[in-house]
N, C-alpha and C positions, 0 to 999 in steps of 0.2 A: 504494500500500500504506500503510495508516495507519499511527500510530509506536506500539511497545507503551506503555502505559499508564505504565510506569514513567520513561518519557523522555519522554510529553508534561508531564506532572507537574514533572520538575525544568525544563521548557524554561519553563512556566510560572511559576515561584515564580522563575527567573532573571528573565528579561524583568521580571516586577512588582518585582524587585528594583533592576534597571537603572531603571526609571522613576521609580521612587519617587526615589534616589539622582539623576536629571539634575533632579528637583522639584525638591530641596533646593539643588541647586547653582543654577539659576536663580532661585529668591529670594536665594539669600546673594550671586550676582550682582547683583541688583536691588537689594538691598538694600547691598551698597560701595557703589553708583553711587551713591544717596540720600545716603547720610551723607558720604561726600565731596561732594556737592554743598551739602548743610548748611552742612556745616564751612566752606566756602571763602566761600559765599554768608556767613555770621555773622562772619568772617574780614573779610571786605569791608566789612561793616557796619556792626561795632565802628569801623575806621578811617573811614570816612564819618562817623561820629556825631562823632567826635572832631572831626572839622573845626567842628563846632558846641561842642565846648566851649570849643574855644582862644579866648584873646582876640586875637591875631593876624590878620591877612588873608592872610598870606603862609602862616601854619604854616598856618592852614586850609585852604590851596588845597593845599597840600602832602600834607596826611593826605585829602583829598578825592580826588586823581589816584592817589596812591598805593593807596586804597582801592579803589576803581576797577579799577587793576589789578589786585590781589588779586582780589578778586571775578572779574569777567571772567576773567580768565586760573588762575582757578583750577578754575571752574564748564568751561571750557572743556578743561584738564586732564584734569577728573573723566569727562566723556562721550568726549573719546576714548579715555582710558584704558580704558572699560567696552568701546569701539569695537574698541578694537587686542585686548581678552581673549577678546569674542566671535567675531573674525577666528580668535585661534590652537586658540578652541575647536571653531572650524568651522561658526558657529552663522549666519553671513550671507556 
């Protein structure tokens, strides 16, 4: 038996509604994951650079490892974090 007219109507405008709404949520997903990966990645980078301004060898190697780990462990941060959002949203 097909549905009267007046309830396929709002099942529609709901559903395009649900859709539209999970769009936006997966770009503004996408879109944390990037700029935390940014952030972390220019984070890293500035301190790596630094290792070339010092005139030391020792403070160099210092802001160089240091930097390193910012980066890495930050970029590595950022994708799980996106990992563990998309787990509690059911997405994988």
């Amino acid at each position: 038996m097909p549905l009267p007219e007046k309830y396929r109507r709002q099942l529609i405008e709901t559903t395009a509604a649900a859709e539209r709404e999970g769009r936006w949520d997966a770009l503004r997903m996408w879109g944390r994951a990037l700029g935390e990966i940014v952030l972390w990645t220019g984070l890293g980078m500035a301190l790596i650079f630094m290792a070339f301004y010092t005139n030391g060898v020792d403070v160099g190697r210092i802001y160089w490892l240091i930097g390193c780990i910012v980066w890495i462990g930050g970029v590595a941060k950022a994708v799980l974090g996106a990992y563990r959002r998309g787990l509690a949203e059911g997405l994988w």
